[in-house]
KOLGU-4560 file (N, C-alpha, C; in nm, 3 decimals, padded with zeros to 5 digits):
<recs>
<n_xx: 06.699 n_yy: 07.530 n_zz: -08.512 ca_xx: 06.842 ca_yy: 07.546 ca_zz: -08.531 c_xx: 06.865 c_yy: 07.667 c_zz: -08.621 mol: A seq: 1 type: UNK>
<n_xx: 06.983 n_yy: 07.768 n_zz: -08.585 ca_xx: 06.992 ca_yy: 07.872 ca_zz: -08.662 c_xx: 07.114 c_yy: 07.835 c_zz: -08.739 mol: A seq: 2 type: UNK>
<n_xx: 07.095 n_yy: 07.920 n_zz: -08.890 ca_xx: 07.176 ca_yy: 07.892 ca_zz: -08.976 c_xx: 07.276 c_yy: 08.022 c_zz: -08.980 mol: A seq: 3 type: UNK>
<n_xx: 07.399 n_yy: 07.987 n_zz: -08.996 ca_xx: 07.429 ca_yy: 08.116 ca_zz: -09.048 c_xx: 07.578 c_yy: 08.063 c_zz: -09.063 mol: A seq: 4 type: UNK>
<n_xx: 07.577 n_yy: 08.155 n_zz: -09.189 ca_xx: 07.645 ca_yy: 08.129 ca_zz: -09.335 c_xx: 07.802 c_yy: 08.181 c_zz: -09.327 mol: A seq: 5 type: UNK>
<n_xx: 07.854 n_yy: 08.161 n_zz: -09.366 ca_xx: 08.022 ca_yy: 08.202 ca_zz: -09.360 c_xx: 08.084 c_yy: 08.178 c_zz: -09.512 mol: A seq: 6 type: UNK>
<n_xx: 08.184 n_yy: 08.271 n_zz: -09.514 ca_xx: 08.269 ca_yy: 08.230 ca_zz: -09.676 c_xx: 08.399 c_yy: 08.202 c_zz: -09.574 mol: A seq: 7 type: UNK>
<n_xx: 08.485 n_yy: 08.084 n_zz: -09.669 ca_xx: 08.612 ca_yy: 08.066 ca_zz: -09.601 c_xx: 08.714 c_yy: 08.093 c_zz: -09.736 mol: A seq: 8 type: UNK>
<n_xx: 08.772 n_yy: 08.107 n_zz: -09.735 ca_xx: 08.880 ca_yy: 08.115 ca_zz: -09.883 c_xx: 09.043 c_yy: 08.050 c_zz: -09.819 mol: A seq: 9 type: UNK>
<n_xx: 09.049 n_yy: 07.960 n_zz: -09.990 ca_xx: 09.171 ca_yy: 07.914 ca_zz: -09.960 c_xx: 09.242 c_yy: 07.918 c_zz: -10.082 mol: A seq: 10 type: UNK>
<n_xx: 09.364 n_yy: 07.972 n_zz: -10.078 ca_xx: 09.403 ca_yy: 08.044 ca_zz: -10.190 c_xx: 09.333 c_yy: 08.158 c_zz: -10.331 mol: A seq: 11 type: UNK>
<n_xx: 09.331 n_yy: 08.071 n_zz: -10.410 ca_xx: 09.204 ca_yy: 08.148 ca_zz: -10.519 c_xx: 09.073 c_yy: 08.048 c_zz: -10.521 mol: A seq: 12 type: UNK>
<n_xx: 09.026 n_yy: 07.996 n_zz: -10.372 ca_xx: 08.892 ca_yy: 07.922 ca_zz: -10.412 c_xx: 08.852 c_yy: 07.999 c_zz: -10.284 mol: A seq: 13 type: UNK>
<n_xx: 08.687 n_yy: 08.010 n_zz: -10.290 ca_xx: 08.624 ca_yy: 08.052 ca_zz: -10.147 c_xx: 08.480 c_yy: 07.926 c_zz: -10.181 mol: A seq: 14 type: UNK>
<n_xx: 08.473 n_yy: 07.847 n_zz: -10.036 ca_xx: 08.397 ca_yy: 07.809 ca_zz: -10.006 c_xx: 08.296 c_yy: 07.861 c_zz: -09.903 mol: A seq: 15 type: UNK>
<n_xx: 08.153 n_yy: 07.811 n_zz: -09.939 ca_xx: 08.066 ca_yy: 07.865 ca_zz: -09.830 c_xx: 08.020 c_yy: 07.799 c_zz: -09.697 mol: A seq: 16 type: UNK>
<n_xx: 08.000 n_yy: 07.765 n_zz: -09.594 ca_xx: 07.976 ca_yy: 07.711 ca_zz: -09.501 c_xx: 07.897 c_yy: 07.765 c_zz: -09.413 mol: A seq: 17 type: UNK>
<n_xx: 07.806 n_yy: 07.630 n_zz: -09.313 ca_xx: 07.673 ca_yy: 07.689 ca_zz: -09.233 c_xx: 07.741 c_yy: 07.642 c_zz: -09.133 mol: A seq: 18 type: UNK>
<n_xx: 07.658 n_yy: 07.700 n_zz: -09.025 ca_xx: 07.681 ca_yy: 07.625 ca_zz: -08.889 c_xx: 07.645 c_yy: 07.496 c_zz: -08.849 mol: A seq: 19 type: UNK>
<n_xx: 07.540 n_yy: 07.442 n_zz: -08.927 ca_xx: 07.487 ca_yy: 07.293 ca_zz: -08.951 c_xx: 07.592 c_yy: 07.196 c_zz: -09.014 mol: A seq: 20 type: UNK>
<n_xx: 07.701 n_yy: 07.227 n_zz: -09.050 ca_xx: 07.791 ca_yy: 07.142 ca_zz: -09.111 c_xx: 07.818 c_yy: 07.140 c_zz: -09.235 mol: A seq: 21 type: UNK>
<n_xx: 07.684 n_yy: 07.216 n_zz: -09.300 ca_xx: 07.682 ca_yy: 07.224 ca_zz: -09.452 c_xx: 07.807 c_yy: 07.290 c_zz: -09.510 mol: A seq: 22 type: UNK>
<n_xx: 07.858 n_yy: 07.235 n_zz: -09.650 ca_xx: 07.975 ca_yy: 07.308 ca_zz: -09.691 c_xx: 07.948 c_yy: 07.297 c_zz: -09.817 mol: A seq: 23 type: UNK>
<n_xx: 07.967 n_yy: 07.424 n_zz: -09.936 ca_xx: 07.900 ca_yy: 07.434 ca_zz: -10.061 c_xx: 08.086 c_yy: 07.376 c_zz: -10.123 mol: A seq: 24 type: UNK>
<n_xx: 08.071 n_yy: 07.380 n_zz: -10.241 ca_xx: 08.200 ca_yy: 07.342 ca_zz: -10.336 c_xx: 08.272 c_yy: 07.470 c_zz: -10.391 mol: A seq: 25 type: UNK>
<n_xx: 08.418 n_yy: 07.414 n_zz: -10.343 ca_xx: 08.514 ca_yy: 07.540 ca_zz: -10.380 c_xx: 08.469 c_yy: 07.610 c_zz: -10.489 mol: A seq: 26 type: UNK>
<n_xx: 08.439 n_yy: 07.690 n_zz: -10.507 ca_xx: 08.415 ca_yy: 07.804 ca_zz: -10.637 c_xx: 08.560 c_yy: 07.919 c_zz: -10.648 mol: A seq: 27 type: UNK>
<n_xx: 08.594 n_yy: 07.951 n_zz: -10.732 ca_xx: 08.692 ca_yy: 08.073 ca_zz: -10.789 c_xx: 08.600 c_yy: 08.196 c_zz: -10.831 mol: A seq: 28 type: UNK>
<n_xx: 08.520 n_yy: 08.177 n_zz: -10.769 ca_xx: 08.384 ca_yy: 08.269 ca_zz: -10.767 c_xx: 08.352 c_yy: 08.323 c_zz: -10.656 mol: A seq: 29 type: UNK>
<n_xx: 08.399 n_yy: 08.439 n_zz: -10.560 ca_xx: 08.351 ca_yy: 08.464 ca_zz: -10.413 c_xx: 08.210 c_yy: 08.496 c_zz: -10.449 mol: A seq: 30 type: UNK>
<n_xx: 08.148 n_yy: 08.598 n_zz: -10.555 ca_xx: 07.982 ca_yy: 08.570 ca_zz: -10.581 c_xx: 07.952 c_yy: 08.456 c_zz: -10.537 mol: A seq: 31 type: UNK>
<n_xx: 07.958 n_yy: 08.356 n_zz: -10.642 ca_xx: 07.913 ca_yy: 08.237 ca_zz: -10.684 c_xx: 07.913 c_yy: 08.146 c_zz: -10.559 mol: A seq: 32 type: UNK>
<n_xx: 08.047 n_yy: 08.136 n_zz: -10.423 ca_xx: 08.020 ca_yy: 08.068 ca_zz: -10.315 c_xx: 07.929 c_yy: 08.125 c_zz: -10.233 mol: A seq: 33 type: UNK>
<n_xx: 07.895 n_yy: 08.274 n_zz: -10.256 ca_xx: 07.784 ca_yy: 08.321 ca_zz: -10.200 c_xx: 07.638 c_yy: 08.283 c_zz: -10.202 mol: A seq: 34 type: UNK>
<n_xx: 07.605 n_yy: 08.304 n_zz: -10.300 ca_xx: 07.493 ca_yy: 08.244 ca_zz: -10.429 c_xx: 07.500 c_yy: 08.106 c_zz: -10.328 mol: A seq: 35 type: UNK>
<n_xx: 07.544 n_yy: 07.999 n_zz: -10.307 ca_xx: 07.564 ca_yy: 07.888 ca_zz: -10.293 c_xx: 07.461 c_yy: 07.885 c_zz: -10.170 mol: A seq: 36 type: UNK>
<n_xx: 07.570 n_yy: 07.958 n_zz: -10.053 ca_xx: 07.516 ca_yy: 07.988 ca_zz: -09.899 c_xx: 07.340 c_yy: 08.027 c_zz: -09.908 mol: A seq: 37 type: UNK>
<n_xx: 07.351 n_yy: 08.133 n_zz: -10.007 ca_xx: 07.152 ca_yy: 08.153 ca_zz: -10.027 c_xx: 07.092 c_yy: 08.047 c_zz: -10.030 mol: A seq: 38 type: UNK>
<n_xx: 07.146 n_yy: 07.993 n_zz: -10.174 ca_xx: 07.007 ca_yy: 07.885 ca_zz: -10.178 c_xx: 07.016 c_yy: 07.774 c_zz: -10.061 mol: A seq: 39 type: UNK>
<n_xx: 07.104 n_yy: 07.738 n_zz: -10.065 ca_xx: 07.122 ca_yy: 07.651 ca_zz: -09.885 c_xx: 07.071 c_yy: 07.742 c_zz: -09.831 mol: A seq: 40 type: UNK>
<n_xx: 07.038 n_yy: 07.828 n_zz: -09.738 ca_xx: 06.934 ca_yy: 07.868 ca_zz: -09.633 c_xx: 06.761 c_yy: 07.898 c_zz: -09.693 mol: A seq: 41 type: UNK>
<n_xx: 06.790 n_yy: 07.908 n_zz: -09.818 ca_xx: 06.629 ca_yy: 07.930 ca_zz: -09.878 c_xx: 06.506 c_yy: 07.783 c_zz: -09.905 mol: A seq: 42 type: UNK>
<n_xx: 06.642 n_yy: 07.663 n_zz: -09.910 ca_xx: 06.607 ca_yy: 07.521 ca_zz: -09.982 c_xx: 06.583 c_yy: 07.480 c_zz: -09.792 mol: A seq: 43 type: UNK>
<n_xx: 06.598 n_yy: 07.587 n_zz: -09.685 ca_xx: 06.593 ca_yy: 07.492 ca_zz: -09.568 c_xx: 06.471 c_yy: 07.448 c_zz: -09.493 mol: A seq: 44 type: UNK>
<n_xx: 06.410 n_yy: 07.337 n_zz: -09.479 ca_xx: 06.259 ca_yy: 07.340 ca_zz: -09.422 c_xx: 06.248 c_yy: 07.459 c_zz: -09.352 mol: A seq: 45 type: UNK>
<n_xx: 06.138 n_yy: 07.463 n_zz: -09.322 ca_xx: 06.037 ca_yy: 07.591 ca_zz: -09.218 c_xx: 06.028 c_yy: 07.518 c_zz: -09.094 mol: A seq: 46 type: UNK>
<n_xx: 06.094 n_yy: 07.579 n_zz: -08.998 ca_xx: 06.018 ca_yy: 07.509 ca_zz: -08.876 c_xx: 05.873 c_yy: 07.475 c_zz: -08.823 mol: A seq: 47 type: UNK>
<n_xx: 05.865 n_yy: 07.399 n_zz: -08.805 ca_xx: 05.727 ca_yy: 07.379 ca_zz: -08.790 c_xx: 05.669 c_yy: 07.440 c_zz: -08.632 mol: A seq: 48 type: UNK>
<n_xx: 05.572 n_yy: 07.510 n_zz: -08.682 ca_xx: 05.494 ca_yy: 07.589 ca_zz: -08.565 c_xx: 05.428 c_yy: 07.486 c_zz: -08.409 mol: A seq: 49 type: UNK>
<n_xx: 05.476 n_yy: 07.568 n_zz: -08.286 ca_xx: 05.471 ca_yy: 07.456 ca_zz: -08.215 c_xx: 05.299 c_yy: 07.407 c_zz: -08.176 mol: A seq: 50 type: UNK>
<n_xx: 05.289 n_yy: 07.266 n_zz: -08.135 ca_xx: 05.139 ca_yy: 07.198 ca_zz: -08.133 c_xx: 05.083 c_yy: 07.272 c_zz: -08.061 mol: A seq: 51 type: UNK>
<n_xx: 04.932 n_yy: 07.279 n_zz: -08.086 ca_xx: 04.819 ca_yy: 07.361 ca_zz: -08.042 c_xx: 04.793 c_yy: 07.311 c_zz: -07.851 mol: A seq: 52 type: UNK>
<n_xx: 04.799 n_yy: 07.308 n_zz: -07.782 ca_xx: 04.786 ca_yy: 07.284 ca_zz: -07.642 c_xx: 04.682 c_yy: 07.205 c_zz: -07.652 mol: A seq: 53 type: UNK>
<n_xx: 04.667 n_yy: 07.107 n_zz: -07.599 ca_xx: 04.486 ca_yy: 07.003 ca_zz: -07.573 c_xx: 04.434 c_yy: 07.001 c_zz: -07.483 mol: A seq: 54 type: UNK>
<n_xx: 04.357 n_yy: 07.018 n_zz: -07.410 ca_xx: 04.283 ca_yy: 07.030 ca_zz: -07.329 c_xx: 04.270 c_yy: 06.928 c_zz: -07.237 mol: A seq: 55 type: UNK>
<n_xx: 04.271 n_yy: 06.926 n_zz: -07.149 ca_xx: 04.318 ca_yy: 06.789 ca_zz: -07.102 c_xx: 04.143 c_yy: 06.794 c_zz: -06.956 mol: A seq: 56 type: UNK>
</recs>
């Protein structure tokens, strides 16, 4: 699943949001909802590499 990150702003707050549903907390900080969006995609498992084929 690909992530990717968006700022939304509503009035003087900007929140950050993924395409996964994730949504960080209003900040009055457009940095700071940024900052947010990072570590949400950095904190996200690794996909796991697909199984080795078996021999059948």
């Amino acid at each position: 699943m690909s992530h990717q990150t968006s700022l939304t702003e509503r009035g003087s707050f900007a929140v950050a949001r993924c395409s996964c549903g994730w949504a960080g907390p209003a900040r009055r900080s457009r940095d700071r909802a940024r900052t947010d969006a990072e570590t949400h995609a950095l904190t996200l498992p690794s996909p796991s590499p697909p199984p080795d084929p078996v021999d059948a």
